[in-house]
LUMKOL-97922 format. One line per field, with one value per residue: residue in one letter; residue number from 0; x, y negated, z of N, C-alpha, C in turn. Coordinates in Angstrom, 1 decimal. Each point is the difference from the previous one (the first is absolute). Layout:
BEGIN
resn = [A,...];
resi = [NUM,...];
n_px = [X,...];
n_py = [Y,...];
n_pz = [Z,...];
ca_px = [X,...];
ca_py = [Y,...];
ca_pz = [Z,...];
c_px = [X,...];
c_py = [Y,...];
c_pz = [Z,...];
END
This chain:
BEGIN
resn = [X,X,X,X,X,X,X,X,X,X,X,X,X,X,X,X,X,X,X,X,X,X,X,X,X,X,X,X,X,X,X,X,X,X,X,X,X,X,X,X,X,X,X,X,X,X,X,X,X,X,X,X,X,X,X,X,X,X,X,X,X,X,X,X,X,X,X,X,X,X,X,X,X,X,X,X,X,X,X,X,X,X,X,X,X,X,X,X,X,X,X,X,X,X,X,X,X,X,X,X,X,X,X,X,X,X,X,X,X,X,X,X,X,X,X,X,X,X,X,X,X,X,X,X,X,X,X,X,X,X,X,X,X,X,X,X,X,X,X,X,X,X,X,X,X,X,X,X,X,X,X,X,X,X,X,X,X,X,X,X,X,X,X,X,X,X,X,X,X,X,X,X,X,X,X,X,X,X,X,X,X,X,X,X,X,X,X,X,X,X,X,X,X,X,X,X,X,X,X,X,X,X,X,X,X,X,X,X,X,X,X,X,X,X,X,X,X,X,X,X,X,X,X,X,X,X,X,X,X,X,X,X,X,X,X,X,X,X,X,X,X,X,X,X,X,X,X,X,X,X,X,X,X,X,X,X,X,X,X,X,X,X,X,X,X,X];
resi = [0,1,2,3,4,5,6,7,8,9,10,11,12,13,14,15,16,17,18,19,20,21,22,23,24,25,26,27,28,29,30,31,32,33,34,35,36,37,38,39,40,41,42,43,44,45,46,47,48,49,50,51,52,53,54,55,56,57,58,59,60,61,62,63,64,65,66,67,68,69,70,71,72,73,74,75,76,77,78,79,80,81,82,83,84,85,86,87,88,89,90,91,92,93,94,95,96,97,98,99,100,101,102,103,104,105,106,107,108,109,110,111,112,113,114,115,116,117,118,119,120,121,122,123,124,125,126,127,128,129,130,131,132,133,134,135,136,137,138,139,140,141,142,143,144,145,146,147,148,149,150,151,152,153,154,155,156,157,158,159,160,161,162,163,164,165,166,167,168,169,170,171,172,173,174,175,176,177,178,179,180,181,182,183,184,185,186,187,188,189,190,191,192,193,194,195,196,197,198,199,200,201,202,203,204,205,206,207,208,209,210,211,212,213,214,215,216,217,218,219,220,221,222,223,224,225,226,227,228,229,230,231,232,233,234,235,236,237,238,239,240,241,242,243,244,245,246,247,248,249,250,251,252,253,254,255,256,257,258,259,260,261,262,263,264,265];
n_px = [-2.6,-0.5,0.8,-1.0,1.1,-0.8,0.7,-0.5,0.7,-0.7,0.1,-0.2,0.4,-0.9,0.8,0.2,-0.4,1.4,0.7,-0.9,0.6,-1.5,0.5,0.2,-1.1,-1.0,0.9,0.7,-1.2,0.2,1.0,-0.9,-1.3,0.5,0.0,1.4,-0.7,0.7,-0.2,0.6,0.5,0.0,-1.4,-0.3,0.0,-0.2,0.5,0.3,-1.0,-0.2,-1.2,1.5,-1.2,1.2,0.7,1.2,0.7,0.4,0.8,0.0,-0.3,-0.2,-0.5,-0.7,-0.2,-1.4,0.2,-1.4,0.3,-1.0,0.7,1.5,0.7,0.4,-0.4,1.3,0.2,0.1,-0.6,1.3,-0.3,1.2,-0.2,-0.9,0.9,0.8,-1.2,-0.8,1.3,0.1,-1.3,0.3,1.1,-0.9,-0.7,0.8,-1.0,0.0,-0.1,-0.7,0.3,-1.3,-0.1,-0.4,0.5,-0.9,0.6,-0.7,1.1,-0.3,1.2,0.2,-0.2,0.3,1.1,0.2,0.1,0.2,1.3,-0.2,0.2,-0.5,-1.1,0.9,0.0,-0.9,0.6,0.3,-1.4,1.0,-0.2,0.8,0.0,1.0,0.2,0.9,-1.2,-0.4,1.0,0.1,0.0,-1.2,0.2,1.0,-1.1,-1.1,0.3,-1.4,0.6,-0.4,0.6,0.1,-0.8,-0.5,-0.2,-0.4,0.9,-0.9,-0.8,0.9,0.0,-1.4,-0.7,1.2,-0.7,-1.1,1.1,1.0,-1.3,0.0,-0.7,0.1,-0.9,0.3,-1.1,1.3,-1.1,0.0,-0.7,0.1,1.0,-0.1,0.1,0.3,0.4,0.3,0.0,1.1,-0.1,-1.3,-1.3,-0.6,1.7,0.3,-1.1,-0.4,0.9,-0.6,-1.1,0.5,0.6,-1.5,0.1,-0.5,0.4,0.0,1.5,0.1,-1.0,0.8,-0.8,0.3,-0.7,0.2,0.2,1.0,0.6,-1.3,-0.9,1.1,0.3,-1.3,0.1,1.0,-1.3,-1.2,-0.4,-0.7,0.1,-0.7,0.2,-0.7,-1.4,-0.1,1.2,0.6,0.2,0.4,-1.1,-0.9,1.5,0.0,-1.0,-0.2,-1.2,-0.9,-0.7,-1.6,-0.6,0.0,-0.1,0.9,0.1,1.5,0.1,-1.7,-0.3,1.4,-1.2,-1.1,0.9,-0.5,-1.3,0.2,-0.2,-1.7];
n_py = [-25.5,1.1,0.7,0.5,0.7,1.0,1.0,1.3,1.4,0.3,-1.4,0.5,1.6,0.1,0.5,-0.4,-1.7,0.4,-0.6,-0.9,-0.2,-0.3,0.5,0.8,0.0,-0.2,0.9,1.0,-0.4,-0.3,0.6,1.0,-0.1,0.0,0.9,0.5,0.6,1.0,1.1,1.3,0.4,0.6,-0.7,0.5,-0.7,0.5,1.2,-0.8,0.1,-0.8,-0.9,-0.6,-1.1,0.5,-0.9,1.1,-0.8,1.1,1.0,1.1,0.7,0.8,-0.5,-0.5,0.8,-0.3,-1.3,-0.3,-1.0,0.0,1.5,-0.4,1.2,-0.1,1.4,1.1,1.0,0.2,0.9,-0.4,-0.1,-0.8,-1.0,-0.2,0.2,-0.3,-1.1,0.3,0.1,-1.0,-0.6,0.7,-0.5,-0.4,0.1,-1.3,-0.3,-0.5,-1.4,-0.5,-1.4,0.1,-1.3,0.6,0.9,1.2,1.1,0.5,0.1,1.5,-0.5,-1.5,0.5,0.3,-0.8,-0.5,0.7,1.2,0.2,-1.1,0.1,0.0,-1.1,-0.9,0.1,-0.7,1.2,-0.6,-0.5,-0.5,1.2,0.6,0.9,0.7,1.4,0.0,0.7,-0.2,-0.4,-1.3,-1.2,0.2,-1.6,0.9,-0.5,1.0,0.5,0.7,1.1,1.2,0.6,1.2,0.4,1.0,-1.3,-0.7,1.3,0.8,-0.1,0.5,0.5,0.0,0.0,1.0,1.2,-0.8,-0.4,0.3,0.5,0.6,-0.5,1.1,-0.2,0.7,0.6,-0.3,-0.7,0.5,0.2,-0.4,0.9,-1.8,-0.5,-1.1,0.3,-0.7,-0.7,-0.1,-0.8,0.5,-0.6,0.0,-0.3,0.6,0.7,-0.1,0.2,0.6,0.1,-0.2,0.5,0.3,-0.5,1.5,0.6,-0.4,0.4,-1.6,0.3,1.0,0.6,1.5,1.0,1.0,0.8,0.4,1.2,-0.4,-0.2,0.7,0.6,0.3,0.6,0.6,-0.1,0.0,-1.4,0.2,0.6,0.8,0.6,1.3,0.5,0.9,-1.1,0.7,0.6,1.0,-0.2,0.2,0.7,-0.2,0.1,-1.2,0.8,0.5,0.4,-0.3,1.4,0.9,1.3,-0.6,0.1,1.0,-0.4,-0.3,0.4,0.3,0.2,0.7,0.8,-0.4,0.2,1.4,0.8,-0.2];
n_pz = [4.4,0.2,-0.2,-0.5,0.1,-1.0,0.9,-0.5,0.0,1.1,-1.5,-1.4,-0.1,0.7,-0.1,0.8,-0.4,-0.7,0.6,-0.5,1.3,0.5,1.4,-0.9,-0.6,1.0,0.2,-0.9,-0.1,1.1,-0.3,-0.8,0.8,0.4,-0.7,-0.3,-0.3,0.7,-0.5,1.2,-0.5,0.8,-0.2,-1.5,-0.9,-0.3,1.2,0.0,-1.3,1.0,-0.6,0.9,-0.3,-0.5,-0.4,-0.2,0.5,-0.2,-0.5,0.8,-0.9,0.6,1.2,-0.5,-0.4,0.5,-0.3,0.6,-0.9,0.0,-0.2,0.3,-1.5,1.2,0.6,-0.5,0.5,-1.1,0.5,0.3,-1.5,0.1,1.3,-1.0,-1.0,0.9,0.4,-1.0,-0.3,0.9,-0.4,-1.4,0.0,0.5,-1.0,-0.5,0.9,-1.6,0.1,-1.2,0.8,-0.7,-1.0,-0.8,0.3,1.0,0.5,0.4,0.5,0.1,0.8,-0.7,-1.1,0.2,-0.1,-1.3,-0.9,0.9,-1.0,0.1,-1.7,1.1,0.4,0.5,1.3,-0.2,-0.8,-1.3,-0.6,-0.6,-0.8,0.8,1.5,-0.4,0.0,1.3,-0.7,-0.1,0.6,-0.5,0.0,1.1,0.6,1.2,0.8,0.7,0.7,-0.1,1.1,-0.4,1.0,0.4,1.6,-0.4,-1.0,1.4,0.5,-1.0,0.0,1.2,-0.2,-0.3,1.2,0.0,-1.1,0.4,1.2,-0.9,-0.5,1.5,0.2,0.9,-0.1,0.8,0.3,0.6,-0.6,-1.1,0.1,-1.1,-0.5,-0.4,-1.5,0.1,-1.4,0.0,-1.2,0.0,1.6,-0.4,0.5,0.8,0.7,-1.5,-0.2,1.2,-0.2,-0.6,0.5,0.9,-0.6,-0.9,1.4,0.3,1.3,1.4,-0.2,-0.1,-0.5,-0.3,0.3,0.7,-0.5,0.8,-0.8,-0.8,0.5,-1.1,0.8,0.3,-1.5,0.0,1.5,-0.8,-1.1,0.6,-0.1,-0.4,1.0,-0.3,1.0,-0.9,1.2,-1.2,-0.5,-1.0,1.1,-0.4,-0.6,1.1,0.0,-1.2,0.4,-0.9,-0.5,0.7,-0.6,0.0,0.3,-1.4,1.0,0.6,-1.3,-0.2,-1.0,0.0,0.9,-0.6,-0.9,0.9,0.4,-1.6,0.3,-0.5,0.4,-0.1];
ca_px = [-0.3,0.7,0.5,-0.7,-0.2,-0.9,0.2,-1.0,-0.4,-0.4,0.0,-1.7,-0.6,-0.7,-0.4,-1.3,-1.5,-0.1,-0.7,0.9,-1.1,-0.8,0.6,1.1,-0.3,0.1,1.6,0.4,-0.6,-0.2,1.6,0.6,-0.2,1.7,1.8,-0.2,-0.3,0.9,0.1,0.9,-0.4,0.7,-0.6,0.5,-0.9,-1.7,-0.4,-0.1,-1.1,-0.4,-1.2,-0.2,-0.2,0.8,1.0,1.0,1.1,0.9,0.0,1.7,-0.4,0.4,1.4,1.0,0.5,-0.7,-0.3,-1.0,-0.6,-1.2,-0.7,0.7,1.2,1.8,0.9,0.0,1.1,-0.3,1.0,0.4,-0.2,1.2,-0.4,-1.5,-0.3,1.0,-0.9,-0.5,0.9,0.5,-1.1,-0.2,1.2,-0.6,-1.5,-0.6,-1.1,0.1,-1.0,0.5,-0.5,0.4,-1.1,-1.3,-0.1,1.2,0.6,0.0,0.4,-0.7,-0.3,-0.9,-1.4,-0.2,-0.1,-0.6,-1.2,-0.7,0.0,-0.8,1.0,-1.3,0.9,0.3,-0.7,-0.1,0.7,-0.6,-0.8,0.8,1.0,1.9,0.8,0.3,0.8,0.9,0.5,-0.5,1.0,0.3,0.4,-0.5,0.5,-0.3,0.7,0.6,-0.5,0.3,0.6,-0.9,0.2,-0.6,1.5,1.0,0.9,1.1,1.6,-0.1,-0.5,1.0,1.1,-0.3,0.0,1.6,0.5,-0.8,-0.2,0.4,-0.6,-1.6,-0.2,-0.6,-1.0,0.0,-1.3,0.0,-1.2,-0.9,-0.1,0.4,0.8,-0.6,1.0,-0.7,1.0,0.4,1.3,0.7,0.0,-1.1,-0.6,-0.7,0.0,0.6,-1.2,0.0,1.1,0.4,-1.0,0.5,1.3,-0.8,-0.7,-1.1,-0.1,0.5,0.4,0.1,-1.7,-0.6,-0.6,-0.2,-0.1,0.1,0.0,0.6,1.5,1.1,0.2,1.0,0.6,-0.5,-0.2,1.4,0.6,-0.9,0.2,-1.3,0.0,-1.1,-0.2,-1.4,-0.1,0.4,1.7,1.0,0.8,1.5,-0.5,-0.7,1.3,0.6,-1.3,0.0,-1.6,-0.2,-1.3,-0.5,0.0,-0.9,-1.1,-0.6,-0.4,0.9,0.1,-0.3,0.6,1.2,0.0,-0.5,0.8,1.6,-0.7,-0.3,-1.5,-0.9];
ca_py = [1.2,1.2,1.1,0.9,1.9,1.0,1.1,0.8,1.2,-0.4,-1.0,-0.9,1.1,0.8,1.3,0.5,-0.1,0.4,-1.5,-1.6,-0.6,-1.2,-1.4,-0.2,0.1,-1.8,-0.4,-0.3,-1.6,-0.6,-0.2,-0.6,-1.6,-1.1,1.1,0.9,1.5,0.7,1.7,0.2,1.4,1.4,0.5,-0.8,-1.1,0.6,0.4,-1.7,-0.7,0.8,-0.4,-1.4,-0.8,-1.4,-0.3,-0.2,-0.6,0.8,1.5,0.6,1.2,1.4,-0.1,-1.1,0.2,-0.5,-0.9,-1.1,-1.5,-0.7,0.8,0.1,0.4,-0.7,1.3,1.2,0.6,1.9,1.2,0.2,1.5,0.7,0.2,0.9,1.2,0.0,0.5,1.2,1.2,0.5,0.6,0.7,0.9,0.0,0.6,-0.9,-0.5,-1.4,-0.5,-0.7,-0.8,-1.1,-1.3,0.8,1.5,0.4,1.3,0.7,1.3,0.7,-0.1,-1.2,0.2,0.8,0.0,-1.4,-0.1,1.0,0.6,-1.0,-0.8,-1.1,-1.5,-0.2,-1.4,-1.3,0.0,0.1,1.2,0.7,1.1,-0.4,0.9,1.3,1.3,-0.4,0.8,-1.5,-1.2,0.0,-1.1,-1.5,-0.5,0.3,-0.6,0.6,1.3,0.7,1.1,0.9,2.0,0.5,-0.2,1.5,-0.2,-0.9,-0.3,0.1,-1.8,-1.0,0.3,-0.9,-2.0,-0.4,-0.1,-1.3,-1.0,-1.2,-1.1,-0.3,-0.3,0.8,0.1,1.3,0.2,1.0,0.3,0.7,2.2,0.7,-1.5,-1.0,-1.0,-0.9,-0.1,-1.4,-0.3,-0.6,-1.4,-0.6,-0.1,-1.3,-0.8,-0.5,-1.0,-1.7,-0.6,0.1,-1.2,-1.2,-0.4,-0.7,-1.1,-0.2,-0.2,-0.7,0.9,-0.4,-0.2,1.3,0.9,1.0,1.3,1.6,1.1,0.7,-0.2,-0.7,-1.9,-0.6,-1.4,-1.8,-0.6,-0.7,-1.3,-0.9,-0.8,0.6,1.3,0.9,1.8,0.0,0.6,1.3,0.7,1.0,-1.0,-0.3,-0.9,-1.5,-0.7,-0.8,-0.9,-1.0,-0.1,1.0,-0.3,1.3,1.0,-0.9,-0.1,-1.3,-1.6,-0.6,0.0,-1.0,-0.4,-0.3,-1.8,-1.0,-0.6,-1.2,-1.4,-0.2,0.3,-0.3];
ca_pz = [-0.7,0.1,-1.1,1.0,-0.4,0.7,0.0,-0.4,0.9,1.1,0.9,-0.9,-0.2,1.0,-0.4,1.4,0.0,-1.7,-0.4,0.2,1.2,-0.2,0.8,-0.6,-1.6,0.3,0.2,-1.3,-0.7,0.7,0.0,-1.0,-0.1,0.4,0.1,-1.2,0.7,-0.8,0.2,-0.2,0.0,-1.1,-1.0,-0.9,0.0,0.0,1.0,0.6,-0.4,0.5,-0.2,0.4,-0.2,0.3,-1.1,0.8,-0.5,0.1,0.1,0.4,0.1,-0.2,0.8,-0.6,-1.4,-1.2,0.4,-0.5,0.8,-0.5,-0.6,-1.2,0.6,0.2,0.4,-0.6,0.2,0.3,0.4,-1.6,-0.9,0.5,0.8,-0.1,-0.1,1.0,0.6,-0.6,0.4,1.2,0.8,-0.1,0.9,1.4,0.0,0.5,-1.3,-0.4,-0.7,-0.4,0.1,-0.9,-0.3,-0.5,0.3,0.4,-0.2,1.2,0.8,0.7,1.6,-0.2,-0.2,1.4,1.3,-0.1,-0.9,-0.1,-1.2,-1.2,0.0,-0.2,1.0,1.5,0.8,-0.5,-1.5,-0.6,-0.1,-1.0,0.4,0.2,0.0,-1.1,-0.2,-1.0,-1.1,-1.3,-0.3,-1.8,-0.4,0.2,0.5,1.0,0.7,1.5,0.4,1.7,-0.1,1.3,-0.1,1.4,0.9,-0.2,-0.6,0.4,-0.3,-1.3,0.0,-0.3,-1.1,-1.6,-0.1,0.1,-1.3,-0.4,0.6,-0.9,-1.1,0.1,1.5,0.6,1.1,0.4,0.6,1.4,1.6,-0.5,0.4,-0.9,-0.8,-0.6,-0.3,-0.9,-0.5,-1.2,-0.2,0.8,-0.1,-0.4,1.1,0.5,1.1,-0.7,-0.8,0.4,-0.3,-1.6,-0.1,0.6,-1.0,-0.6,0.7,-0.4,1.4,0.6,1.3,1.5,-0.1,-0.1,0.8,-0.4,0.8,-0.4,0.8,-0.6,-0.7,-1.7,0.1,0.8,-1.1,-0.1,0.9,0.3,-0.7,0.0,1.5,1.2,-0.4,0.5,-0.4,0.4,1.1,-0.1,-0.3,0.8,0.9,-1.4,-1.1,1.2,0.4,-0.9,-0.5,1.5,0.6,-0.1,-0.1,0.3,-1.2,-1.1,0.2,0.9,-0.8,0.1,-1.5,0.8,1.4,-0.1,-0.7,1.0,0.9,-0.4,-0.3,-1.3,0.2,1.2];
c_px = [1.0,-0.2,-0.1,0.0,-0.9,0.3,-1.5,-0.6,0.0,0.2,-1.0,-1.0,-0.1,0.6,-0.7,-1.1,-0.5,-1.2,1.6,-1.0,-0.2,1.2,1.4,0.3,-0.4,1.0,0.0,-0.6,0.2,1.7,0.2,-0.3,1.1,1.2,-0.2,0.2,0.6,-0.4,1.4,-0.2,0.8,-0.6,0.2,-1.0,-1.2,-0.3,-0.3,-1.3,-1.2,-1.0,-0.4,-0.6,0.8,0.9,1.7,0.8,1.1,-0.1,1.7,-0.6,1.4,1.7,1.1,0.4,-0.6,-0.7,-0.2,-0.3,-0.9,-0.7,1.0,1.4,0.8,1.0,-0.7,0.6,-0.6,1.3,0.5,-0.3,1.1,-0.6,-1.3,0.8,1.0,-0.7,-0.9,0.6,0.3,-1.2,-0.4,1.2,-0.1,-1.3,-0.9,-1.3,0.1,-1.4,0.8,-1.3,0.4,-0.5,-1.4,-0.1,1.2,-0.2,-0.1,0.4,-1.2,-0.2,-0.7,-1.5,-0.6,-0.4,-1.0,-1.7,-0.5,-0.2,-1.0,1.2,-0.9,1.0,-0.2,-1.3,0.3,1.0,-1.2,-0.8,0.7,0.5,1.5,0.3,-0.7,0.5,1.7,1.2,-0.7,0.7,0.9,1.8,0.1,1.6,-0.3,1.1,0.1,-0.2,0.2,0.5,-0.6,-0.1,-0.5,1.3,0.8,1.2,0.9,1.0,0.4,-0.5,0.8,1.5,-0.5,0.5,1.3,0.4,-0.4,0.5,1.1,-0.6,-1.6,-0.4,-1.3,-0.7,-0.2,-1.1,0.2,-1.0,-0.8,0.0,1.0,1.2,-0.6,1.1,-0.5,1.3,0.4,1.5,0.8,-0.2,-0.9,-0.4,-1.4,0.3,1.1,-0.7,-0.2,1.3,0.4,-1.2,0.9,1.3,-0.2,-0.6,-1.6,-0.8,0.9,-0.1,-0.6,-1.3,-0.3,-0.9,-0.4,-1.0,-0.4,-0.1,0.8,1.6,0.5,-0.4,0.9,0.6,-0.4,0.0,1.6,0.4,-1.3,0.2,-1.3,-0.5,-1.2,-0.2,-1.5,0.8,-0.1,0.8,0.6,1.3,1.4,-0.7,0.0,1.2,0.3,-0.9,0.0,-1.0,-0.4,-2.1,-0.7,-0.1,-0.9,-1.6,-1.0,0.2,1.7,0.4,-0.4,0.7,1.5,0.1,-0.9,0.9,1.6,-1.1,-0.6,-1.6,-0.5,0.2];
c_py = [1.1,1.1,1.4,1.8,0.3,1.4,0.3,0.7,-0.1,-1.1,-1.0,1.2,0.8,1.8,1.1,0.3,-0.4,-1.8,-1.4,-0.4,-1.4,-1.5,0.1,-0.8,-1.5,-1.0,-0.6,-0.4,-1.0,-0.7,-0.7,-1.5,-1.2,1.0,0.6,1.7,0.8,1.4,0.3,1.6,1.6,0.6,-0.3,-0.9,0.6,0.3,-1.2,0.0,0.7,-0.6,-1.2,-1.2,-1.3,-0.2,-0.2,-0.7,0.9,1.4,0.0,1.4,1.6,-0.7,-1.3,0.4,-0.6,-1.5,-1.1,-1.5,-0.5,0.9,-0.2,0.7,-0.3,0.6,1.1,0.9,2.0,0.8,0.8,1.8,1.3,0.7,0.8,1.6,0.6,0.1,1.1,1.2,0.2,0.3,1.2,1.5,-0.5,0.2,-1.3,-0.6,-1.6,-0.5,-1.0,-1.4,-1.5,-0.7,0.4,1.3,0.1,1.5,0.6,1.7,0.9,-0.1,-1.2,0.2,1.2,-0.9,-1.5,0.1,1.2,1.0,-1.0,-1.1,-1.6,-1.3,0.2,-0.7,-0.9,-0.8,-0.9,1.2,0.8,1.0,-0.7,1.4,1.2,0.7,-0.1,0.7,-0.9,-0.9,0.3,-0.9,-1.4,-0.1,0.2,-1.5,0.3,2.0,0.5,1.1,0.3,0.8,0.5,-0.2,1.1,-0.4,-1.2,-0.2,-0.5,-1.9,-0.9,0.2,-0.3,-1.3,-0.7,0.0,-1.2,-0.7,-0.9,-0.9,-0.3,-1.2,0.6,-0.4,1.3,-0.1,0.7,-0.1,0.8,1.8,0.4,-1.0,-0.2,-1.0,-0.9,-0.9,-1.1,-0.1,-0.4,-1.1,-0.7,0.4,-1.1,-0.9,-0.5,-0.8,-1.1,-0.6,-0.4,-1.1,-1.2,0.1,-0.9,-0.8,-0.5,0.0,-0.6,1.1,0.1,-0.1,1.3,1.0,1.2,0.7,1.1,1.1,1.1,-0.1,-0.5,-1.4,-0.2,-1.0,-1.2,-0.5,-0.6,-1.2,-0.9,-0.7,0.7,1.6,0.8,1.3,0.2,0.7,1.3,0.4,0.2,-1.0,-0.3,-1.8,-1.3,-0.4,-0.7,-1.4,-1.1,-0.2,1.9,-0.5,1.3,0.6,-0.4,0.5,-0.7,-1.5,-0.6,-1.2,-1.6,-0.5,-0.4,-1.6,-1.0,-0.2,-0.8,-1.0,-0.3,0.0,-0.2,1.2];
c_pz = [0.3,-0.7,0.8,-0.8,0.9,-0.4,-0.4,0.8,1.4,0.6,-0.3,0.3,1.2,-0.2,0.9,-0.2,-1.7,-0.4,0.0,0.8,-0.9,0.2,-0.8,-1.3,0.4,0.6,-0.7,-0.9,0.8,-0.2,-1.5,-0.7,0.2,0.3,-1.2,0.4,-1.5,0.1,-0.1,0.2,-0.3,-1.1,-1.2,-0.6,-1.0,0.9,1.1,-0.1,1.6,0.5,0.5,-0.6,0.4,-1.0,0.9,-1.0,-0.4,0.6,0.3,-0.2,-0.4,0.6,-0.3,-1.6,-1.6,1.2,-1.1,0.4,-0.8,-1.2,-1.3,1.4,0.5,0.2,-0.6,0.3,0.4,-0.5,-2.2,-0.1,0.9,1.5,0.4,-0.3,1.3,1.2,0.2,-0.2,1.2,1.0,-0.4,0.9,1.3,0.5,0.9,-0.8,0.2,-0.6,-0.7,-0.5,-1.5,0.2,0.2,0.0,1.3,-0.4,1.3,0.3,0.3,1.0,0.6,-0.7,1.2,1.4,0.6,-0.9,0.2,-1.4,-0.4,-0.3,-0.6,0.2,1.3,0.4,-0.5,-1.0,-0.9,-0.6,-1.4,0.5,0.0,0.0,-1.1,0.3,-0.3,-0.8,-0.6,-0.2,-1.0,0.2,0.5,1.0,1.5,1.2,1.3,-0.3,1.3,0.0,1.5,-0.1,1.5,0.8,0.1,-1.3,0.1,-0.6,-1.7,0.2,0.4,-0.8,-1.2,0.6,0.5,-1.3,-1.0,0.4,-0.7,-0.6,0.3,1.6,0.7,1.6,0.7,1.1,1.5,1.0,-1.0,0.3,-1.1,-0.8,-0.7,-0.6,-0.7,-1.0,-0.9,-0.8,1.1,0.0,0.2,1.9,-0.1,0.0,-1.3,-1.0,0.8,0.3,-1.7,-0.3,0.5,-0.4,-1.2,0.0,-0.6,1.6,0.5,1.2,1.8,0.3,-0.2,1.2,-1.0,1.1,-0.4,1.6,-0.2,0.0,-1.2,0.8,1.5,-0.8,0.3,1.4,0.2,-1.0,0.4,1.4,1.0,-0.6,0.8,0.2,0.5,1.4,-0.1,-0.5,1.1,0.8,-0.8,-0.3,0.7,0.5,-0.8,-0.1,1.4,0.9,0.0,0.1,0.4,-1.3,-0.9,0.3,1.2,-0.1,0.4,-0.7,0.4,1.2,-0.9,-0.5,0.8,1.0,0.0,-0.8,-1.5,-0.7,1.5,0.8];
END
């Protein structure tokens, strides 16, 4: 039996072809029959719900910060009252736009409802059909465990000097293949690659049985703690270094081909 993460975004999710290919979705019934199949995700765990017919053994959601085994809590960890307003001041003295990502609501920036929803502060692809993102001038109270920070490239220099002034108490993903600065923000500490490790501290996995894959700079984490590692075929070359397999891309049935070719599936 093997202990199997599934990154989300272009690695279950097409964004191309704005679908979950066929040959993927029968993967992954097809895995979870004898493995236990996990979500790992930067999204937070409502935003997870993303219409699969399948039951996962476990969530690592919003970066490692809020993590799930069998649909009960094991990890907690968000950004304290202190830090939200310190955040928020400093994006505001850098004209940096933040979102702010919860359990059940996130908070979206003008420059994210923009750039992702088209001024619709609707759902994502293949979010659940629950509204999540809001105005985030609507944010009250709730408990934030990631945020993004995205501003234009005329304000570079200002974007990195927020994200030197964060960098004590946060762990920062920084987006340099993206046109524009891009950050993807956590308490400190927290990662992917720390949730499957925090599972297997628990000894609720077995380390040495682990396989991951992804396509993204937040799942370098997991490719440096799992024994068999995956990068889809349209990461970014920074990503497919770290990973012990490089697969095809998710829009030519990578996803499949990675697990038919260690024998897992037909």
């Amino acid at each position: 039996m093997k202990y199997i993460f599934l990154d989300v975004d272009g690695t279950i999710i097409d964004h191309f072809k704005k679908e979950i290919p066929l040959k993927t979705i029968e993967t992954i019934k097809e895995l979870r029959k004898n493995n236990r199949l996990f979500i790992a995700s930067g999204r937070a765990k409502d935003a997870t719900k993303i219409g699969l017919d399948v039951e996962f053994d476990g969530l690592i959601a919003s970066l490692g910060a809020d993590i799930y085994y069998k649909d009960e809590e094991i990890y907690d960890k968000s950004f304290t009252e202190a830090e939200i307003i310190k955040i928020k001041d400093l994006a505001s003295k850098y004209q940096i736009g933040i979102s702010f990502e919860c359990r059940h609501k996130g908070f979206g920036s003008e420059i994210l409802l923009n750039r992702v929803y088209g001024r619709k502060a609707n759902t994502k692809l293949f979010q659940s059909k629950e509204k999540y993102w809001y105005r985030f001038d609507e944010y009250t109270d709730e408990k934030v465990y990631k945020f993004m920070a995205e501003t234009t490239i005329e304000n570079k220099t200002a974007y990195d000097l927020f994200l030197k002034e964060i960098n004590s108490f946060c762990e920062i993903l920084d987006y340099k293949d993206r046109n524009e600065p891009v950050g993807e923000v956590s308490p400190l500490g927290v990662s992917k690659g720390f949730g499957i490790q925090k599972l297997s501290d628990l000894g609720l996995i077995d380390l040495k049985n682990t396989i991951v894959i992804g396509d993204s700079i937040n799942d370098v984490s997991m490719f440096k703690v799992a024994a068999v590692s995956f990068a889809m075929g349209q990461a970014p070359a920074e990503v497919k270094k770290h990973a012990a397999y490089v697969t095809d891309s998710v829009s030519d049935n990578g996803f499949y081909k990675a697990f038919k070719n260690i024998g897992l599936v037909a």
